[in-house]
Kinemage of the C-alpha trace (Angstrom):
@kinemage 1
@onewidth
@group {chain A} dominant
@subgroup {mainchain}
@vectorlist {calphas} color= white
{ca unk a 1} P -62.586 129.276 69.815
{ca unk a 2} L -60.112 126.302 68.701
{ca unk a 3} L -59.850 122.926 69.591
{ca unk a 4} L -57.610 119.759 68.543
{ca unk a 5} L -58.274 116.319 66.966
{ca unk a 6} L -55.872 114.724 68.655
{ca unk a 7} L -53.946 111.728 66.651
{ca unk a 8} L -50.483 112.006 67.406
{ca unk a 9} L -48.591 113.429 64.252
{ca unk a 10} L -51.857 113.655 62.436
{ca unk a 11} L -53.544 116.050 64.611
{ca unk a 12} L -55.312 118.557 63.270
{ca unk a 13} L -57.126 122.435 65.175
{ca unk a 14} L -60.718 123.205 64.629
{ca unk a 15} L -61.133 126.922 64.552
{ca unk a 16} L -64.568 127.768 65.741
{ca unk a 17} L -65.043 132.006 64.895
{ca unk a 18} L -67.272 134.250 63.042
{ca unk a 19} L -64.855 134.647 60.469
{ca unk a 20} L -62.455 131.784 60.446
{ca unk a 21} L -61.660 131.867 56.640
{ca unk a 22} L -59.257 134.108 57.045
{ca unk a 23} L -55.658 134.571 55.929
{ca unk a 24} L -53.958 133.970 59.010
{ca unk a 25} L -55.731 130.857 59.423
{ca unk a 26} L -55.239 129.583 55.893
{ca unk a 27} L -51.638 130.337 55.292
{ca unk a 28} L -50.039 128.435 57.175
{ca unk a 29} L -51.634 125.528 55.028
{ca unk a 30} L -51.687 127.117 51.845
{ca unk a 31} L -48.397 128.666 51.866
{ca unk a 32} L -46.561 128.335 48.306
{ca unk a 33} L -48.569 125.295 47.588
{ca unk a 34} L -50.881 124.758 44.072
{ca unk a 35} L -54.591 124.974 45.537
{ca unk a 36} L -57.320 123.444 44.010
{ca unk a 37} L -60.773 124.585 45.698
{ca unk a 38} L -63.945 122.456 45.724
{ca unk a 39} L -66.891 124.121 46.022
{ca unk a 40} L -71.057 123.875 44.842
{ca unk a 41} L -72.826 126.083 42.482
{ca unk a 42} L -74.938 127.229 45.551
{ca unk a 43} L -71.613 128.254 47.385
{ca unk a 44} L -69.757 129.637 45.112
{ca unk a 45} L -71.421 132.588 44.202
{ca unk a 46} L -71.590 132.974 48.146
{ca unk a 47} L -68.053 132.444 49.503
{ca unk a 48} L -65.644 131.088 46.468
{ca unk a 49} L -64.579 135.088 45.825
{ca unk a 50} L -64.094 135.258 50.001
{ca unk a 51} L -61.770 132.266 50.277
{ca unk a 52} L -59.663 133.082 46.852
{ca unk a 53} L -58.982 136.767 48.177
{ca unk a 54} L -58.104 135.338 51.725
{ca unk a 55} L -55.512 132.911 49.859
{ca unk a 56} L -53.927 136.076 48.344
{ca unk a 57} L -50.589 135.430 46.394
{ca unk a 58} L -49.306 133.231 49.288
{ca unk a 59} L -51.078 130.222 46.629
{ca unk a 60} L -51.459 129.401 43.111
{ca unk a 61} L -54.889 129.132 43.207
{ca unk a 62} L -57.634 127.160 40.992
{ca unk a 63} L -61.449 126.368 41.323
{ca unk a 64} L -63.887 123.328 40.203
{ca unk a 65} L -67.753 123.851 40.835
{ca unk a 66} L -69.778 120.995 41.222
{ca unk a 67} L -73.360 120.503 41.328
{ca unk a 68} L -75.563 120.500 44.433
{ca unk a 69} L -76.933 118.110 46.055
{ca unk a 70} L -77.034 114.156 47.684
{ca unk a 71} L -77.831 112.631 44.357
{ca unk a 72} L -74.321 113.863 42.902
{ca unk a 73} L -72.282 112.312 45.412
{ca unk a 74} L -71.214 109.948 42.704
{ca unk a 75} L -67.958 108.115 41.510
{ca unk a 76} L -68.580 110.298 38.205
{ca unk a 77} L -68.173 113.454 40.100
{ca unk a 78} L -65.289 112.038 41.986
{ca unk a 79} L -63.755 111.698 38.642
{ca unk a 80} L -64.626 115.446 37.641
{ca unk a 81} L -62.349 116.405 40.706
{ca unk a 82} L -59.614 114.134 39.673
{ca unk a 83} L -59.524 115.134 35.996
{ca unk a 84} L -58.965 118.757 37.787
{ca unk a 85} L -56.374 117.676 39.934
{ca unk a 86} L -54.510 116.069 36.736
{ca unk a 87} L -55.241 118.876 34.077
{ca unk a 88} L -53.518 121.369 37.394
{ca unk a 89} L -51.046 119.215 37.666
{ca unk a 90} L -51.118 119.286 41.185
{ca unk a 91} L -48.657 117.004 42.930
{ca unk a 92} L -48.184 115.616 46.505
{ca unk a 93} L -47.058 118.805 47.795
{ca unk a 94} L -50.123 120.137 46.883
{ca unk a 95} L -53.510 120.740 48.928
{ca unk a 96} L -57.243 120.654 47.958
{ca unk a 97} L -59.689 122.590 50.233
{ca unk a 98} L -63.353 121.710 50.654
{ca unk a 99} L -66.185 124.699 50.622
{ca unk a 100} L -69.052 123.660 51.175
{ca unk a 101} L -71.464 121.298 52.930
{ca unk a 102} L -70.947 117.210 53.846
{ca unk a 103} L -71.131 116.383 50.066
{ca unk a 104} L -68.397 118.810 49.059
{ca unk a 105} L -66.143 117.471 51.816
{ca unk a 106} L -67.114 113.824 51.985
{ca unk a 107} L -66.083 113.787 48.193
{ca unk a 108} L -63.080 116.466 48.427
{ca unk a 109} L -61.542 114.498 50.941
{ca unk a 110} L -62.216 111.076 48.969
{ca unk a 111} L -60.251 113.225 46.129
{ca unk a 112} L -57.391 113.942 48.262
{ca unk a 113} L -57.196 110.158 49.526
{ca unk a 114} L -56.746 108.485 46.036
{ca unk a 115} L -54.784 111.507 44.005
{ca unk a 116} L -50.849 110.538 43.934
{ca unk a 117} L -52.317 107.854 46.920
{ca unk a 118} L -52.711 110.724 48.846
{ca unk a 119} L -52.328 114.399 49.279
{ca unk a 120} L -53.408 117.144 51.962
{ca unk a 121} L -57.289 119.001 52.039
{ca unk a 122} L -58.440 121.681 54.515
{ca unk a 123} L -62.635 120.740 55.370
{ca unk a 124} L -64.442 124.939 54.762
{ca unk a 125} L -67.850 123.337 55.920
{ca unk a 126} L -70.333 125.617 55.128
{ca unk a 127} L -73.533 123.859 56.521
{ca unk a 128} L -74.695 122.688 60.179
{ca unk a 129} L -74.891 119.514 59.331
{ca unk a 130} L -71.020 119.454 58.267
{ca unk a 131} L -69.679 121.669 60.732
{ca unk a 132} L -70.675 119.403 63.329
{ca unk a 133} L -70.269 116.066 62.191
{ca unk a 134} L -68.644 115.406 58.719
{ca unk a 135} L -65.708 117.540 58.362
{ca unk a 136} L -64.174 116.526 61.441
{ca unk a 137} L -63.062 112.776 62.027
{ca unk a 138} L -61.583 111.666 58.540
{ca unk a 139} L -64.432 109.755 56.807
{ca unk a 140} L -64.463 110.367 53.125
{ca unk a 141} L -66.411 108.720 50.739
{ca unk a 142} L -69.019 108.735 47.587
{ca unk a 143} L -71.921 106.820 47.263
{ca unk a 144} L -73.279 104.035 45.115
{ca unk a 145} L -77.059 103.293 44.259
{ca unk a 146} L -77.084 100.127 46.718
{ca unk a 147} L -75.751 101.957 49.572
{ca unk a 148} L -74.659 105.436 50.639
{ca unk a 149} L -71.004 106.034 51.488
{ca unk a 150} L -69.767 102.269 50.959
{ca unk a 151} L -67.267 103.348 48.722
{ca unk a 152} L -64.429 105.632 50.521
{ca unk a 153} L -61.881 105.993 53.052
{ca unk a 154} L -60.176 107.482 56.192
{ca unk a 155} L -58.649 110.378 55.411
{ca unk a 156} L -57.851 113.415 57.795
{ca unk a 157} L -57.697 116.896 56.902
{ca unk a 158} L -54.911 119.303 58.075
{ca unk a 159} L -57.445 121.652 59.568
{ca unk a 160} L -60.995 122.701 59.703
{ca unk a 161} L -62.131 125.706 59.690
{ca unk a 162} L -65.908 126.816 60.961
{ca unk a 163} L -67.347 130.153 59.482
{ca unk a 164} L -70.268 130.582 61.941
{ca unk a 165} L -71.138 133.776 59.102
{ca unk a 166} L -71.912 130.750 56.356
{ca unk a 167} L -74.987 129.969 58.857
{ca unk a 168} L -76.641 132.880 57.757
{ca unk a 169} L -76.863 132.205 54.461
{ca unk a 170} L -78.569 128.957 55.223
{ca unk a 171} L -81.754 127.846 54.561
{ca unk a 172} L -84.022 126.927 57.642
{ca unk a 173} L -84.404 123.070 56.192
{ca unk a 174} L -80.972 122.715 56.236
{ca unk a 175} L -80.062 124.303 59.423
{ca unk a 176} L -82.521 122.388 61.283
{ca unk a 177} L -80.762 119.252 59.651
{ca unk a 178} L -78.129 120.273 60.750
{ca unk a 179} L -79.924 120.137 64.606
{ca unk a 180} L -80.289 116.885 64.248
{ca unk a 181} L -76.852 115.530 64.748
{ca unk a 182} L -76.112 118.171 67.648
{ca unk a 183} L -78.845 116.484 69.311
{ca unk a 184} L -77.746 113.542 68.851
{ca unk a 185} L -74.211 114.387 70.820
{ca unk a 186} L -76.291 114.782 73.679
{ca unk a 187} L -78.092 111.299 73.194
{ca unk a 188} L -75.374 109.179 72.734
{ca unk a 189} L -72.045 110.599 74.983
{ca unk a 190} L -73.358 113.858 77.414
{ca unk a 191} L -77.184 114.257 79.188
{ca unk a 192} L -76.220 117.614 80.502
{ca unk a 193} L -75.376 118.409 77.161
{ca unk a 194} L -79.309 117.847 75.413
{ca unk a 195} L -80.488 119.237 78.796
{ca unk a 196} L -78.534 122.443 77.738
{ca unk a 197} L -79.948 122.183 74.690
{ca unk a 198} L -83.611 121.811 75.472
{ca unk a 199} L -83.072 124.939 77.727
{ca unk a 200} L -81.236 126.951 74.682
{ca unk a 201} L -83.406 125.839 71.922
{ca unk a 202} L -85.331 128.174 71.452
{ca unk a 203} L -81.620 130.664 71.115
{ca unk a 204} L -80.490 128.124 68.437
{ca unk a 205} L -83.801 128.012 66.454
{ca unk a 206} L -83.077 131.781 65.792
{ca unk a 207} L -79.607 131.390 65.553
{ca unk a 208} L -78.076 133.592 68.321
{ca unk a 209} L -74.221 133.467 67.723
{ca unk a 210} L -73.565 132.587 71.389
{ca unk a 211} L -75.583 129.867 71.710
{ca unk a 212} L -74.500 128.385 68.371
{ca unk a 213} L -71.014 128.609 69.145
{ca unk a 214} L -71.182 126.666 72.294
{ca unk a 215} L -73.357 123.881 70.674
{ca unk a 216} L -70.864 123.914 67.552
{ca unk a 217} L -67.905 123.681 69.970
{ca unk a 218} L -69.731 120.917 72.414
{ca unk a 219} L -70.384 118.696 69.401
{ca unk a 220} L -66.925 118.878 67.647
{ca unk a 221} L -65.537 118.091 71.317
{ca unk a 222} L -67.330 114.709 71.717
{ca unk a 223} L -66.858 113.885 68.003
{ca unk a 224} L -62.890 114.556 68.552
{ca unk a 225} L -62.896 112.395 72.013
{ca unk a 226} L -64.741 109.691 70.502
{ca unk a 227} L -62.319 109.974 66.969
{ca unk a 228} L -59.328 109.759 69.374
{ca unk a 229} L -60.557 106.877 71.162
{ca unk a 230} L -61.296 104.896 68.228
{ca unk a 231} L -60.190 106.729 64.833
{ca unk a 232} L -61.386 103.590 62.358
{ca unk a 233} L -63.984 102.094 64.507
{ca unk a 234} L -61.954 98.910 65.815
{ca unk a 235} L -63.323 99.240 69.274
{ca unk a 236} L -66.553 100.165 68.646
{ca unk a 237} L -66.631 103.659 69.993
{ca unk a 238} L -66.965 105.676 67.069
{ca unk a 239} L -69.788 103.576 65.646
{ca unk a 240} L -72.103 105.192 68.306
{ca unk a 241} L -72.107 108.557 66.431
{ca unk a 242} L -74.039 106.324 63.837
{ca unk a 243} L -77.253 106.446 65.905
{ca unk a 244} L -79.995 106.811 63.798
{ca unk a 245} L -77.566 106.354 60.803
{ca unk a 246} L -78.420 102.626 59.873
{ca unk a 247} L -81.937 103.508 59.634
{ca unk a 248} L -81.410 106.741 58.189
{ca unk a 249} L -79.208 105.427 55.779
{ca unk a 250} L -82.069 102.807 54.571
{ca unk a 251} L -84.015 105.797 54.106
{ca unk a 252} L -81.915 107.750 51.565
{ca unk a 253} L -81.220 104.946 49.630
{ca unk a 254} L -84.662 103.810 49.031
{ca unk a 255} L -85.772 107.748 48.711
{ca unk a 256} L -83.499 108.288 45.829
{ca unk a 257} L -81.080 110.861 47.929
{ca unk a 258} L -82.948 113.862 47.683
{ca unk a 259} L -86.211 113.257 49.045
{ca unk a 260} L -84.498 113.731 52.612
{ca unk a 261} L -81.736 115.636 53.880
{ca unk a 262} L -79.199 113.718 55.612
{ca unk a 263} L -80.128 114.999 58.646
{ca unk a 264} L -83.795 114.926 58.239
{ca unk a 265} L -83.324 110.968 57.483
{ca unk a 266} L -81.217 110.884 60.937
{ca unk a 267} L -83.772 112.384 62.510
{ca unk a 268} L -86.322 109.756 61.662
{ca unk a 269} L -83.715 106.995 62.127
{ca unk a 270} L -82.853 107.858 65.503
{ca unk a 271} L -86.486 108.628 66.462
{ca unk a 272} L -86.570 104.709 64.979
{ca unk a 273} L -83.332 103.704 67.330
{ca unk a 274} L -84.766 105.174 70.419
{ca unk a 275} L -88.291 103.253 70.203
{ca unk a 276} L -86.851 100.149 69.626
{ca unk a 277} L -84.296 100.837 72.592
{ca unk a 278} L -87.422 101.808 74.329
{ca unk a 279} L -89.131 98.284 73.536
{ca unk a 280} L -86.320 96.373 74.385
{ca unk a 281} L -86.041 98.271 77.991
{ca unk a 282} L -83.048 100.127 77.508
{ca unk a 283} L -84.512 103.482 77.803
{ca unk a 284} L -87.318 105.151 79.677
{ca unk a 285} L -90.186 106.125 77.214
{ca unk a 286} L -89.220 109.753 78.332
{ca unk a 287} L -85.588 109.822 76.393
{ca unk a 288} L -87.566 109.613 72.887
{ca unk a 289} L -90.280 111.914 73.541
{ca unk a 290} L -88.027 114.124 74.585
{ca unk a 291} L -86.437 114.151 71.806
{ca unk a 292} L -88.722 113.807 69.413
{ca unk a 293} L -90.335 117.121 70.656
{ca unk a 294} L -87.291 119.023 70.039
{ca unk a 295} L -87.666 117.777 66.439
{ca unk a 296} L -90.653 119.192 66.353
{ca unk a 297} L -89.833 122.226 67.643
{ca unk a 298} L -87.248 122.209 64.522
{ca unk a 299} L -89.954 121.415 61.962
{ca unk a 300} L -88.128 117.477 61.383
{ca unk a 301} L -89.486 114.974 60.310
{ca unk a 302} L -91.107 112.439 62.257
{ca unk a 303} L -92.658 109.824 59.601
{ca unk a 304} L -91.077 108.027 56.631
{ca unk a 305} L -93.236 108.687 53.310
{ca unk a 306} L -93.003 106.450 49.909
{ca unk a 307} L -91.622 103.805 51.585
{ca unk a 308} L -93.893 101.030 52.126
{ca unk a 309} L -91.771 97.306 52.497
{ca unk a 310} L -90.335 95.796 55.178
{ca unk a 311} L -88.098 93.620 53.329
{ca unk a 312} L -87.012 95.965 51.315
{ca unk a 313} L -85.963 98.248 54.047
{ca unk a 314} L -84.038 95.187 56.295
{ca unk a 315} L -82.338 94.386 52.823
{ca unk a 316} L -80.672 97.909 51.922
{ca unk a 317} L -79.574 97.890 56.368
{ca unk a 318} L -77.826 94.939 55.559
{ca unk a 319} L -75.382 96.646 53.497
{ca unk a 320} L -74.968 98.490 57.103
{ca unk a 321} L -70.854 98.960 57.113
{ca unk a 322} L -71.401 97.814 60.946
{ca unk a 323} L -72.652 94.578 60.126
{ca unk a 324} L -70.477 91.632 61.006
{ca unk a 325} L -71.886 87.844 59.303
{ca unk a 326} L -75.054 89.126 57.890
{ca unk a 327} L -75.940 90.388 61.613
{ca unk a 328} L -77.445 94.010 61.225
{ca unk a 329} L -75.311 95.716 64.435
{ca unk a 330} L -77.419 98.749 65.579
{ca unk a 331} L -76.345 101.701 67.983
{ca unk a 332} L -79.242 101.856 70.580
{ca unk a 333} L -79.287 103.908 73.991
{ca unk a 334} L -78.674 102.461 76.911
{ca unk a 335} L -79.705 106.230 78.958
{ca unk a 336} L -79.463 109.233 78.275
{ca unk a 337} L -76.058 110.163 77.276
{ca unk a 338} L -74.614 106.662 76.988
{ca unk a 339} L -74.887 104.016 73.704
{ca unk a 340} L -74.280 101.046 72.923
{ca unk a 341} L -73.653 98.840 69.622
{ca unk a 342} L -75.795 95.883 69.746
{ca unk a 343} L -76.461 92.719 67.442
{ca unk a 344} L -77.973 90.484 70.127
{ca unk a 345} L -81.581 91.929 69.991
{ca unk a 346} L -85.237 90.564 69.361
{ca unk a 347} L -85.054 90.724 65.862
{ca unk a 348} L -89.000 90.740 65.688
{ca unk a 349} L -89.178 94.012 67.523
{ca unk a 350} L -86.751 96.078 65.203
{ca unk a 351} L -89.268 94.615 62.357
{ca unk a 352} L -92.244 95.982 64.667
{ca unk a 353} L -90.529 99.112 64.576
{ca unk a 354} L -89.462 99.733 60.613
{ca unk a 355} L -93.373 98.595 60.317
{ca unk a 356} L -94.724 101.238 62.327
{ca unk a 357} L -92.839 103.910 60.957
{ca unk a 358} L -92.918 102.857 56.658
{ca unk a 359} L -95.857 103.510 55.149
């Protein structure tokens, strides 16, 4: 299965297969260029040895593991990569690729952005959670101890290529994660999507490659429309994948990134979205029950724990990147498979609702 990002010259394919890292997929990227892979210590014992023999001798070919995990999403890391890059000598003819998960290619593509003010990456995402949302769309980024990914920039890749075979590998925390922001596609842009996936749910709990490969395709479609529409969120458009994320967000930062997945804090964030759309009657009460009982089917959270302030929690939103003159802009449902970004809200009500869910 492939699909296109399209944005004019800068459009890239998504190749959607059970073994997409292959050499007639890569080469044409690769092709007599210096490669510098960027992987995890958890991947690359998994796929590293995969990708490098796929590459063959159509690359000269190096390797940089980092290690795993939210917390090392960090401009020290970012450095790590760079010092690579340099010590390679890899020039703007050159190409990184990113192996791994959202971390991997959020900071991969951040690499590729600043090195020589810009050179070309492939996104390898090897989770869920990445396959579906972060390695298609351009934002790259790092994060900083007062907010997550407020340091970074738009940045495309020149392809992306989905493995459904690194699912396997993956633990069940992750995948479900992962879940999280497929859901979320059908919450925000298509109802008979998240009715399709309420009715193949219990296929994509255990995995079943048909089922995952329509959901993985369905998801990358909407993100590409919406990217296409709105590539740097001018109009607004784009900012409705965020639903959940200012919340969520709020959550990682004051949890130390590591307490909660990404996903897992989405989860919770849009679960926090969806009431206060609820309260503000936007949305039948049905939309977030709904919902929130395919979480549960997934094992997500559904409660924020160690978190007990109010104003603490409105303070680290207002770093939101949405927000416009201190107002903290929120994507909310307006139905089922349609959002909307809105700062004109009872303000008491979204306070209600960080209340009820903090400790």
């Amino acid at each position: 299965m492939q699909l296109t990002v399209d944005l004019g010259d800068r459009s890239y394919p998504i190749f959607i297969e059970s073994d997409a890292c292959r050499a007639e997929n890569l080469s044409p990227f690769v092709k007599d260029k210096k490669v510098l892979i960027v992987t995890n210590s958890t991947i690359e014992p998994l796929y590293l040895k995969k990708v490098d023999n796929e590459l063959g001798l159509a690359a000269e070919v190096d390797s940089i593991i980092l290690p795993d995990g939210e917390k090392y999403k960090t401009m020290d890391t970012l450095n790590n990569i760079l010092t690579k890059s340099l010590s390679m000598k890899l020039n703007r003819g050159s190409i990184m690729i990113a192996l791994g998960g959202g971390v991997v290619g959020d900071m991969t593509g951040f690499a590729a952005a600043c090195y020589q003010r810009g050179i070309d990456f492939l996104q390898i995402p090897t989770t869920l959670l990445s396959q579906v949302d972060s390695s298609v769309g351009g934002k790259t980024g790092v994060n900083h101890a007062l907010g997550k990914n407020m340091i970074g920039a738009f940045h495309q890749p020149k392809a992306v290529l989905i493995d459904i075979n690194t699912l396997k590998t993956l633990p069940e925390r992750e995948y479900a994660a992962g879940m999280a922001e497929v859901i979320k596609y059908g919450l925000i842009y298509d109802a008979s999507f998240f009715d399709w996936l309420e009715m193949n749910i219990s296929s994509l709990k255990t995995r079943d490659e048909d089922a995952l490969k329509k959901a993985i395709y369905r998801s990358c479609e909407i993100k590409a429309a919406i990217v296409k529409e709105d590539e740097k969120e001018v109009s607004g458009k784009r900012a409705w994948l965020n639903l959940g994320h200012t919340f969520g967000h709020a959550i990682e930062t004051l949890s130390g990134y590591g307490q909660y997945l990404h996903g897992e804090a989405i989860a919770i964030g849009t679960l926090m979205a969806l009431k206060l759309s609820e309260q503000l009657s936007l949305i039948d009460e049905s939309v977030r029950v709904r919902t929130s009982m395919l979480y549960q089917y997934l094992a997500l959270p559904d409660s924020i724990q160690g978190i007990s302030s109010v104003k603490e929690f409105v303070n680290v939103m207002q770093l939101d990147k949405k927000n416009v003159n201190a107002k903290i802009r929120l994507i909310l449902l307006s139905n089922l498979g349609e959002a909307l970004l809105a700062e004109d809200y009872d303000q008491q009500k979204m306070l209600g609702v960080i209340g009820d869910f903090v400790d």
